[in-house]
C-alpha positions in Angstrom: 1.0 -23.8 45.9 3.6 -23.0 43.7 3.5 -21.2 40.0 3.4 -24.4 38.1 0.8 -25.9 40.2 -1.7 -22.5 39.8 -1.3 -22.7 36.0 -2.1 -26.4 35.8 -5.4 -25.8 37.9 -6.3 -22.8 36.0 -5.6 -24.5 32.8 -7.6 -27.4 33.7 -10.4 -25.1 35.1 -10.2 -23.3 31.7 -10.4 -26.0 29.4 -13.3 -28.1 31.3 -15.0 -24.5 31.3 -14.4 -24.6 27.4 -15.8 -28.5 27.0 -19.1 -27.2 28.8 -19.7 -24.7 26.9 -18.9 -26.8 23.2 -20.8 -29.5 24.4 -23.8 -26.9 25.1 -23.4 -25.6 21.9 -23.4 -28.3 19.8 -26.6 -29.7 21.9 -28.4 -26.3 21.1 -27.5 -26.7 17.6 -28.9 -30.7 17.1 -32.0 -29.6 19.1 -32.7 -26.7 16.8 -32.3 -28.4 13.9 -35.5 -31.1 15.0 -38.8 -31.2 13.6 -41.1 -29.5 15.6 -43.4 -32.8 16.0 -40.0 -34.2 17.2 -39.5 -32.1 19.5 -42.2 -32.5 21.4 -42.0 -36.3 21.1 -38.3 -35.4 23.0 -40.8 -34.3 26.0 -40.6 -36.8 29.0 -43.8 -36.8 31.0 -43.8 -35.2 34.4 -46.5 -35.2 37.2 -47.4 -31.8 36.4 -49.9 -31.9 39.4 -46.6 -32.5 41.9 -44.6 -29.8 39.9 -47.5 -27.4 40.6 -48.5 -28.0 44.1 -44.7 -27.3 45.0 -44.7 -24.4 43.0 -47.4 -22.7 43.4 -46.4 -23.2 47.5 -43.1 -21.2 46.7 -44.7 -18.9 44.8 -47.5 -17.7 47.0 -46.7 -17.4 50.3 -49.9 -18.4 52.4 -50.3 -18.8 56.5 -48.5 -21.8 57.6 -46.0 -22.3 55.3 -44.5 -25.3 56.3 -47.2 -27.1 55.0 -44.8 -29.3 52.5 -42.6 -31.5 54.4 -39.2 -32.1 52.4 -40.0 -35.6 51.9 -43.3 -34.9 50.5 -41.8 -32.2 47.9 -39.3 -34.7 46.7 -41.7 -37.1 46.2 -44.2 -35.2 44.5 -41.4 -33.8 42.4 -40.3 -37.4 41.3 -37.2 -37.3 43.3 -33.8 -37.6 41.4 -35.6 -38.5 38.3 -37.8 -35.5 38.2 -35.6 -33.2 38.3 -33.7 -35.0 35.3 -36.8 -34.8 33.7 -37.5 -31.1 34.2 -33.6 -29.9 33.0 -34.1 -32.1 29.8 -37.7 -30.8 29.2 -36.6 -27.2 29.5 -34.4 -27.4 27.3 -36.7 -29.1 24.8 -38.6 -25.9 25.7 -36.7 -23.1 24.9 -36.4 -24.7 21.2 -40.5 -24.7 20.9 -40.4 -21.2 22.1 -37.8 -19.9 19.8 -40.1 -22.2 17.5 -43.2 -20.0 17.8 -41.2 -17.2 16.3 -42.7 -18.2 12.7 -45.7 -17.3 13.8 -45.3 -14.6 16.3 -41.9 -13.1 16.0 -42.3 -10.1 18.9 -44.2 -11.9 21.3 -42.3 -15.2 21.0 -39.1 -12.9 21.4 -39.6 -11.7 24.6 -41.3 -14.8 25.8 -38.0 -17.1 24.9 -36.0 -14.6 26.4 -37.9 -15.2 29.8 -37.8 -18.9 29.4 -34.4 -18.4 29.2 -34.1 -16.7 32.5 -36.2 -19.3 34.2 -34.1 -22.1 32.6 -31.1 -20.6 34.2 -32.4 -20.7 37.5 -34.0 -24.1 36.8 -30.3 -25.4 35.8 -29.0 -23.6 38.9 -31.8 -25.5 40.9 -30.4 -28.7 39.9 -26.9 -28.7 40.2 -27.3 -27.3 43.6 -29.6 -30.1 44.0 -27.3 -32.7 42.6 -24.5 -31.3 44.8 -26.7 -31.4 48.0 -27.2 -35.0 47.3 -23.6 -35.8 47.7 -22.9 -35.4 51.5 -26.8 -36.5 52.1 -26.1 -39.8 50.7 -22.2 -39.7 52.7 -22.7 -38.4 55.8 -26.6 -38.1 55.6 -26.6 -34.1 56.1 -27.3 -31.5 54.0 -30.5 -33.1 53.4 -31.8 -29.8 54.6 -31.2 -28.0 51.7 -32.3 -29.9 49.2 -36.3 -29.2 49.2 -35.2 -25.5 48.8 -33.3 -26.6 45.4 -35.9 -28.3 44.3 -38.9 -25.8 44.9 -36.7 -23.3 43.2 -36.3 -25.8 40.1 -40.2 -26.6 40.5 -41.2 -22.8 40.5 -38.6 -22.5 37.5 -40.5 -25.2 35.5 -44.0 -24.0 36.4 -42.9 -20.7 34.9 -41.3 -22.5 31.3 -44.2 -24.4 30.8 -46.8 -22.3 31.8 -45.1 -19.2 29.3 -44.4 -22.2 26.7 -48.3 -22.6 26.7 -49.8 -19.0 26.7 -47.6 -18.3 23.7 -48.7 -21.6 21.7 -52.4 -20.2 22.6 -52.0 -17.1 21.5 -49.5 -18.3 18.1 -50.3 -21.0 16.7 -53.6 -22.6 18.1 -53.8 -25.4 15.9 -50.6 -27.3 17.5 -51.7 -25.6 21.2 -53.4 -28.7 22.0 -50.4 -31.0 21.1 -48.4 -29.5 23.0 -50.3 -29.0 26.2 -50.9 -33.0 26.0 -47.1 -33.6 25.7 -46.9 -31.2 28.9 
């Protein structure tokens, strides 16, 4: 490759990497500027119960582990769809929790900051997910990977929503119930 051809790919590496972030940040912006009751309107309902069961199977590792076969965790996680769901919703998330600092300003601090760890990994999840679906749906390999993706995303979700809640609990207890029936 010669000099002009490593400048053009860095330059286009470097500007997509700059699009990504101002489109991020211009998202973060219109979400925090949303009425709370919005916000939670913005939530897309998930089969919690599927999220869970995969979760909780990643998260405690019990005797016979191989329990969940991958077709059954992408079902039970809504496929394609789900995991849509869950990057939108945790992103809808992290506003609520930086939300709760009205109310609860060290607790709802720390707790954010956490949700944002988890929303990381969740995003991770995803696009790894995503990217496994390309040579699955080619060459129909890779398929392997996948359930690993999306436990990881699952357990990442499980985590968001279940911190989301305990700090509406313990914050604010009148919207609480809301919220947990947007959930």
């Amino acid at each position: 490759m010669t000099t002009e051809q490593s400048i053009f790919v860095f330059g286009v590496l470097l500007c997509g990497f700059a699009g990504t972030v101002i489109v991020n940040w211009r998202s973060s912006r219109k979400q925090s500027r949303r009425d709370w009751r919005d916000l939670v309107a913005g939530l897309q309902k998930m089969d919690f119960a599927g999220v869970s069961t995969v979760a909780v199977d990643y998260l405690s590792p019990h005797r016979g582990q191989l329990e969940l076969e991958p077709d059954r965790i992408w079902k039970l996680l809504g496929g394609y769809e789900g995991l849509r769901k869950m990057r939108e919703n945790a992103e809808i998330m992290l506003v609520l929790a930086a939300y709760a600092q009205q109310w609860n300003f060290e607790e709802a601090t720390i707790v954010t900051e956490r949700m944002r760890h988890d929303a990381v990994t969740l995003r991770r999840a995803v696009r790894s997910a995503e990217l496994s679906l390309i040579p699955a749906a080619l060459f129909g390999r890779c398929w392997f990977t996948l359930p690993f993706y999306a436990q990881e995303a699952s357990c990442a979700y499980y985590l968001m929503r279940q911190r989301l809640l305990s700090l509406y609990e313990v914050s604010h207890e009148g919207r609480y119930p809301i919220l947990a029936t947007a959930l």
